[in-house]
Residue, then its C-alpha position, 0 to 999 in steps of 0.5 A: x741037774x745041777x743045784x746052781x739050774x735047779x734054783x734059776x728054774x726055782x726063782x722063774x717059776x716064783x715069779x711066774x707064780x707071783x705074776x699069775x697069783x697077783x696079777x689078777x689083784x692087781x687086775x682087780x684093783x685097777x679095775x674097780x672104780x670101772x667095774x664099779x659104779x657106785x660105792x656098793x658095787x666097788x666094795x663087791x669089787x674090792x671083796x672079790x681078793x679080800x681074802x686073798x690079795x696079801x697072801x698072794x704079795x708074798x710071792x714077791x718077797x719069796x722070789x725076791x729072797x730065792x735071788x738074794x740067798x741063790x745068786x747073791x751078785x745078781x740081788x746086788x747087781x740088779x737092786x743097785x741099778x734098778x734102786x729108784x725104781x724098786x723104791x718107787x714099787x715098794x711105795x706103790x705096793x705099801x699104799x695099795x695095801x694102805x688102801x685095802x685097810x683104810x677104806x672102809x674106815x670111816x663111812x664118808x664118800x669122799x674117804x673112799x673115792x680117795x683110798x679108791x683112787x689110791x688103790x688103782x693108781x697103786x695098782x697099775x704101777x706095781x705091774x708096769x715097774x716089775x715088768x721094766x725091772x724083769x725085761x730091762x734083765x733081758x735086753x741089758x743094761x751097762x754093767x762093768x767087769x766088776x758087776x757094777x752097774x755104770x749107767x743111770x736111771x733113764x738107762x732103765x726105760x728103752x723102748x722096749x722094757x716099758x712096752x713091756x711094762x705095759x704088756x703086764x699092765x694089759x695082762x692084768x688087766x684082763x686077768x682081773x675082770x676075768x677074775x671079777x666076772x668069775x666070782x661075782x653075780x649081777x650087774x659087777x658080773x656083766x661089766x666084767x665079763x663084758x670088759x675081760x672081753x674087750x680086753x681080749x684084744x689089747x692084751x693078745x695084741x700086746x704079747x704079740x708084739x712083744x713076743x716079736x719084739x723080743x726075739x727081735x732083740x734077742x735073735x734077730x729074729x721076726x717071730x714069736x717063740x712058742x711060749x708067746x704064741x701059745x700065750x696069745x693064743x690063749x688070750x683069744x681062746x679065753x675071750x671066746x670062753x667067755x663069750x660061752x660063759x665059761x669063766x672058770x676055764x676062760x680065767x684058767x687060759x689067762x692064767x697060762x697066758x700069763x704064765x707063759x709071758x713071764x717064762x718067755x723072758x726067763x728062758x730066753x735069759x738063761x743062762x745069764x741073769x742079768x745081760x750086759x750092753x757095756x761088753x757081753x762078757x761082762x754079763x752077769x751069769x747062772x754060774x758066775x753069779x750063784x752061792x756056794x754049793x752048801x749054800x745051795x744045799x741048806x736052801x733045797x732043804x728048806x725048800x723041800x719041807x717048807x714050800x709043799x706047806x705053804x702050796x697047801x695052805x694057799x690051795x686051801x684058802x682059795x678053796x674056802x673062798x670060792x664062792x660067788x660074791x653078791x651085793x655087799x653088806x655094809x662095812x663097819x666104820x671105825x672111830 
């Protein structure tokens, strides 16, 4: 295997590893004013990926960073065309990490339905920009033989790329209360539970259709690949799990159900990473858009050493928090 595969395997499994860690934050910070009836109950919310949601955002820069040191013509390519949206994304992601700090502040009702509200709508942007950014690199976008983007910002928004935003905001969604039924006890966890299980429909109806969908554009075909299918079957499985309670194994299919939608798109984009609608060989490609091999070289180096750490230390930290979040106790307010 050439270094050049080796590192587009790399920054899909990054962005796989980033949908299926801060998927379910997002899911959860969607979710928190529903789960959530009171002020009590939404901090119970909210603490359930306290420690935990910020490590977790780093998977973004890190696959964000393997695309700019790999494939930097892609990195240049991509974040050109898609600026306004990235620029909206990093505003969605600055005040959702805005909120989880200033929350609990000061201990005025009206404070923290605000940061509340903040959070949600944060959290519900952040899945469906990223999910338009990564399937507007499948279907295409007007790219010229120079690799320079051509088109404007509504040639972001087919049809296609926003159901597929908002297939990742249904993800994430049911990946999040799953979450929330997994680690909390009493009322949250009944709501929870109960809504994870509705949600067992709208998502596994919304990775069909985009499975379908997707071969469509791509293949012309008129069904799903395996990786969808497997997806939704495990959606369904997992809504069954939780009909036996059994949400350590329920959260772990909708982990894979995740998993599995974002690899879709990349193993159906290789070995292009970016698909041009002005011409397809203007596309921009594995080979054409890679580092040089020394580059590549240095980056396998580092990766080697330093990301079996950093898996450590996540593993850890998962490990330590795995408890079963009760009623909260009060949060200090700061003056």
């Amino acid at each position: 295997m050439g270094l050049q595969i080796f590192w587009y395997i790399a920054v899909a499994l990054l962005w796989t590893g980033f949908f299926v860690l801060e998927g379910f934050d997002f899911g959860v910070g969607a979710l928190q004013r529903v789960i959530g009836k009171d002020d009590d109950e939404r901090r119970v919310v909210i603490n359930t990926i306290g420690p935990v949601w910020d490590g977790n955002e780093v998977w973004l820069i890190v696959a964000g960073a393997g695309i700019f040191a790999a494939f930097p013509p892609w990195y240049a390519t991509m974040f050109s065309a898609m600026y306004l949206a990235m620029l909206l994304l990093l505003v969605a992601l600055i005040l959702r990490g805005v909120a989880f700090e200033f929350r609990g502040k000061r201990q005025s009702l009206r404070w923290r339905n605000g940061w509340g509200l903040a959070q949600t709508l944060s959290s519900l942007a952040a899945p469906f920009l990223i999910g338009v950014a990564l399937a507007d690199l499948l279907h295409g976008l007007p790219i010229d033989a120079s690799q320079e983007f051509t088109g404007s910002f509504w040639d972001l928004l087919p049809p296609y790329a926003i159901f597929a935003g908002l297939t990742f905001v249904s993800l994430c969604l049911l990946h999040g209360a799953t979450f929330v039924s997994l680690k909390t006890t009493g009322d949250v966890h009944d709501r929870a539970h109960r809504i994870a299980r509705q949600q067992t429909i709208a998502a596994g109806v919304a990775v069909l259709v985009f499975g379908i969908w997707t071969q469509v554009t791509i293949r012309h075909g008129a069904f799903p690949d395996f990786l969808s299918t497997a997806a939704v079957l495990a959606i369904f499985a997992a809504g069954w799990l939780l009909g036996e309670r059994r949400e350590g194994w329920a959260f772990t299919l909708t982990a894979f159900a995740m998993a599995a939608t974002v690899l879709t798109i990349f193993i159906d984009l290789y070995p292009r990473v970016m698909v041009s609608t002005t011409d397809p060989s203007y596309s921009l490609t594995v080979t054409n858009a890679s580092s040089s091999p020394y580059a590549l070289k240095v980056m396998t180096v580092v990766a080697v050493i330093f990301l079996p750490i950093v898996l450590v230390y996540q593993a850890w930290s998962y490990h330590v928090f795995r408890k079963r979040i009760g009623t909260a106790e009060p949060e200090p307010a700061t003056h």
